[in-house]
C-alpha positions in Angstrom: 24.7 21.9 17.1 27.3 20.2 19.2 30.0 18.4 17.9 28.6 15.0 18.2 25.6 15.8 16.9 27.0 17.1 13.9 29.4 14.6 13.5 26.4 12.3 13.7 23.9 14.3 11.2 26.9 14.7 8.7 27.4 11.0 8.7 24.1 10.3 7.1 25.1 11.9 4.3 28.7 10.3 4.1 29.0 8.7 0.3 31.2 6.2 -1.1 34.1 6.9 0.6 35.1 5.3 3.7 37.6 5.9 6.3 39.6 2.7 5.5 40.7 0.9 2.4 41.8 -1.9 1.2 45.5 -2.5 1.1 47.4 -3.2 -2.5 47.1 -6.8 -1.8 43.9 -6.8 0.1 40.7 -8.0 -0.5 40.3 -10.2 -4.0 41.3 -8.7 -7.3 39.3 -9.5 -10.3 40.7 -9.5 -13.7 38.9 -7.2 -15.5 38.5 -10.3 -18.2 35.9 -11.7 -15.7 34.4 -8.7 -14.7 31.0 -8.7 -16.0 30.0 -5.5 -13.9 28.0 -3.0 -16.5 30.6 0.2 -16.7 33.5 -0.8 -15.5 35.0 -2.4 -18.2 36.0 1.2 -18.9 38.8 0.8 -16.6 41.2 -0.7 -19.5 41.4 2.4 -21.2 44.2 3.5 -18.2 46.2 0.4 -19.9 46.9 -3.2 -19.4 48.4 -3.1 -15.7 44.8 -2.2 -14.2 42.5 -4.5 -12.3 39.5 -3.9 -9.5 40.1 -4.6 -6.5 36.6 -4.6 -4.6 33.7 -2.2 -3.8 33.9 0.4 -1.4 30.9 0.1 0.6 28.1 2.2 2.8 26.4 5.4 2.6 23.6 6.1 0.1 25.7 7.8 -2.8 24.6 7.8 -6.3 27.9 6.6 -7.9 29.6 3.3 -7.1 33.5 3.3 -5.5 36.0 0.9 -5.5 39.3 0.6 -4.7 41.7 -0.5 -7.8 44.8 -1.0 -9.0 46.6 0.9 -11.7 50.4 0.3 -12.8 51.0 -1.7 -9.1 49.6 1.5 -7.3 46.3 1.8 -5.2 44.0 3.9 -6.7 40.0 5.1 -6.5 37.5 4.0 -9.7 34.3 6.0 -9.3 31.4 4.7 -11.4 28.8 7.1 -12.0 26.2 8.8 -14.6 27.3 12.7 -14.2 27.3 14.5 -17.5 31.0 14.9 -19.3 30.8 19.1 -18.9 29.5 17.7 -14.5 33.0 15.5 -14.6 35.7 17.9 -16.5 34.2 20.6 -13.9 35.1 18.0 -10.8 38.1 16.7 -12.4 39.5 20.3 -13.7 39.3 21.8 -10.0 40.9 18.8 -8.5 43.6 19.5 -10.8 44.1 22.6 -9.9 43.6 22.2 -6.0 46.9 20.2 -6.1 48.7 21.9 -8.5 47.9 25.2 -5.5 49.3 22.7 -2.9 46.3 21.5 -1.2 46.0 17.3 -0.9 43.1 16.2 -2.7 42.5 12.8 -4.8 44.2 13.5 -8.8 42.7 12.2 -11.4 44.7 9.7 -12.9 44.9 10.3 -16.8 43.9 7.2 -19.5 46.3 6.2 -21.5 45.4 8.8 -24.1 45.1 11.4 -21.5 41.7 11.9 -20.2 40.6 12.6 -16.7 37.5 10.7 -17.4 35.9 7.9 -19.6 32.8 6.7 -19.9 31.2 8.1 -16.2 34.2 6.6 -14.9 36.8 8.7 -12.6 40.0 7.0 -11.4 42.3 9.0 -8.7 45.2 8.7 -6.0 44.4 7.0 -3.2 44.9 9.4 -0.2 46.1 8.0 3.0 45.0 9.3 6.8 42.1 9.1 9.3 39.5 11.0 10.0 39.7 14.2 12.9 38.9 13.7 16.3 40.1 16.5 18.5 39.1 19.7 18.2 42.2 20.7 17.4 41.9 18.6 14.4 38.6 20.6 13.2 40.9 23.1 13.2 43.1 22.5 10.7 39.9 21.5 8.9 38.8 24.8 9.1 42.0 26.2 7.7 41.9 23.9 5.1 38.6 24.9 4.2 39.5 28.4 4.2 42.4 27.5 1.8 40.2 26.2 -0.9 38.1 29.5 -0.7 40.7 31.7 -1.2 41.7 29.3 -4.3 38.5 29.5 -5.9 37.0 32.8 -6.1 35.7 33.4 -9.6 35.2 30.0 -10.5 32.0 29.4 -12.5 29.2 27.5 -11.2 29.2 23.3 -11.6 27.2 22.7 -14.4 23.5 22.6 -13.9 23.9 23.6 -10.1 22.8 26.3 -8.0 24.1 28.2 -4.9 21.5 28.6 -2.2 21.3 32.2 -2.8 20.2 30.8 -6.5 16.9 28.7 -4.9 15.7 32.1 -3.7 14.5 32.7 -7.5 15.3 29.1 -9.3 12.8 26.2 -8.4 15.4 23.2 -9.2 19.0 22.5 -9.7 20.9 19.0 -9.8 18.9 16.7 -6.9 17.3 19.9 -5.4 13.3 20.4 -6.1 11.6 23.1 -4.3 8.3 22.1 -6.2 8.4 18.8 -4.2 8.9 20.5 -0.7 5.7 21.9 1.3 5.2 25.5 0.5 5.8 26.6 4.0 9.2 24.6 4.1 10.2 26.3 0.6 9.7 30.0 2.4 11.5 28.4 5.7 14.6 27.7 3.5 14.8 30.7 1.3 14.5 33.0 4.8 17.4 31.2 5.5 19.4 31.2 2.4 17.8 34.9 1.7 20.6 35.8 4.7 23.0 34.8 2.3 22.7 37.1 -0.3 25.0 39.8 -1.0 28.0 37.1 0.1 30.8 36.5 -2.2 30.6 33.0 -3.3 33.5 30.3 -4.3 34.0 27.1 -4.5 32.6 25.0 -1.5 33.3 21.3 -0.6 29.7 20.7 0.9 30.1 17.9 2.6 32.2 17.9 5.4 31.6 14.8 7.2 34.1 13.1 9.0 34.5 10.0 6.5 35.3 12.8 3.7 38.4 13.7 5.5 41.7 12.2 5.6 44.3 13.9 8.0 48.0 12.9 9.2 50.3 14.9 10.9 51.2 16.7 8.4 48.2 17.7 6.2 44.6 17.6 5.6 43.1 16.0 2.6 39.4 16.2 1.6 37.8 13.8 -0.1 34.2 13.1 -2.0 34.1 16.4 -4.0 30.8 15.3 -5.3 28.7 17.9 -3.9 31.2 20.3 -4.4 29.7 23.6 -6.1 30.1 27.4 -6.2 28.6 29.1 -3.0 28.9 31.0 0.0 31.9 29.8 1.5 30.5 30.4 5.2 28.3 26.9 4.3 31.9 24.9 4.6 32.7 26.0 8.2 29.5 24.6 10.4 31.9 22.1 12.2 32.2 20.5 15.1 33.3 22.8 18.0 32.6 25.9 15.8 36.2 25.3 15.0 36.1 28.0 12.1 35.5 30.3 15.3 32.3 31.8 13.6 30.8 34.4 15.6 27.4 34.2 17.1 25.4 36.1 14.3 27.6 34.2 11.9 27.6 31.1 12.9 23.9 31.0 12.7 23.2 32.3 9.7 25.8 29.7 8.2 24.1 27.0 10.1 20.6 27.9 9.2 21.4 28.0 6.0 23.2 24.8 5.9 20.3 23.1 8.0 17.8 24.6 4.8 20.5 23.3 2.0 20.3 19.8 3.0 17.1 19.5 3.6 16.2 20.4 0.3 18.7 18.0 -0.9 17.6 15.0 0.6 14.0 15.5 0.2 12.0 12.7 -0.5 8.4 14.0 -2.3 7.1 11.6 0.5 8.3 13.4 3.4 9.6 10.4 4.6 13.4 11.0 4.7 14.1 11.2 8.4 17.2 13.1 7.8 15.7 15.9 5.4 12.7 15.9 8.3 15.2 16.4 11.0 16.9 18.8 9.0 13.9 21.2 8.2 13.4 21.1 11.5 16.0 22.6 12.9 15.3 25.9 10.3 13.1 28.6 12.2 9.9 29.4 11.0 9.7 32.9 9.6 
């Protein structure tokens, strides 16, 4: 797939996060007093100095973002309904991503230390734009890389799979093989089935433009919500083939990644233009 095409497919699947924010004074700030939005009036337990600022909007994400403000610093709230053991997975690998030197958005503890209350996740705001060059898919792919190498070892996100998983398991968090057509289930595990063997780590798994945040001097990712243990080869289908995959390589990954999101976008009513367009582009065995 060619770079714009990529850039364009991955962008369907862009969450909550966008490529700009709101400054510390910008938009309106509610106080939380008047905020009569269901969930987020978990947002005083990081304190008194803490106030929304306004949602972040676009994409078709299952949590809602916004920006805040905590202690006179802008932060990210994220609103959603993952499972405590789904969040302290998220939040104990972002730790531990910036503690190894890589920028990532920290979760910001409550006042009695939690990374989490309530479904709600508040973290640093991370400054940048998104890449453009190739060159800039470059450093992406490094900075991919880095977070493999971090994360061998590391156990599975609860109640996920990895794709080498599907070939035996029938469901894990939003994928359901039993809601696919048969022949698309066999198309995807020939694809993932070229996998197997691979040692798996964490991957980000969804590398779209609007989940990455770059300045001169680093590369941040963002939107680690699809973020899971897998084959690592999944992260580096970018733009340009700026991981510099080979041939036999590259196409396995991209098959493979092609297969992933098809299944995870399904809609039982084969109506999901992107998971159609996706499943396309697998090869019939």
């Amino acid at each position: 797939m060619g770079g714009h095409a990529h850039a364009e497919a991955l962008g369907r699947r862009a969450r909550l996060w966008r490529s700009t924010l709101p400054g510390p004074r910008g938009g309106l700030t509610h106080d939380l007093h008047e905020d009569v939005a269901v969930g987020w009036e978990a947002l005083d337990q990081w304190g008194d100095d803490v106030a929304r600022i306004e949602p972040l909007t676009g994409g078709v994400g299952v949590n809602e973002v916004c920006s805040v403000r905590v202690n006179g610093q802008l932060a990210v709230g994220r609103l959603g309904n993952r499972s405590d053991a789904d969040l302290s997975w998220e939040t104990e690998l972002l730790r531990h991503l910036d503690r190894e030197g890589m920028t990532v958005p920290v979760p910001i503890p409550t006042t009695d230390g939690r990374h989490f209350a309530d479904g709600l996740v508040v973290m640093t705001y991370v400054e940048g734009g998104p890449p453009e060059t190739e060159a800039d898919w470059r450093r992406v792919a490094d900075t991919f890389r880095q977070l493999h190498r971090l994360t061998h070892g590391w156990p599975q996100r609860p109640g996920w799979r990895s794709s080498t998983d599907l070939l035996h398991a029938e469901t894990g968090t939003r994928i359901d093989l039993g809601a696919m057509p048969p022949d698309a289930v066999v198309r995807c595990r020939a694809a993932w089935a070229r996998l197997a063997g691979r040692e798996r780590c964490v991957v980000h798994g969804d590398s779209n433009p609007g989940n990455i945040r770059m300045t001169a001097d680093r590369v941040a990712l963002l939107d680690w919500d699809e973020s899971h243990v897998d084959v690592p080869d999944l992260d580096l289908v970018l733009p340009h083939n700026a991981a510099g995959l080979d041939d036999e390589t590259h196409d396995v990954a991209a098959q493979a990644s092609a297969a992933w999101e098809a299944a995870v976008c399904w809609d039982p009513s084969g109506i999901d233009e992107f998971a159609v367009k996706r499943l396309a582009e697998v090869r019939a065995v």
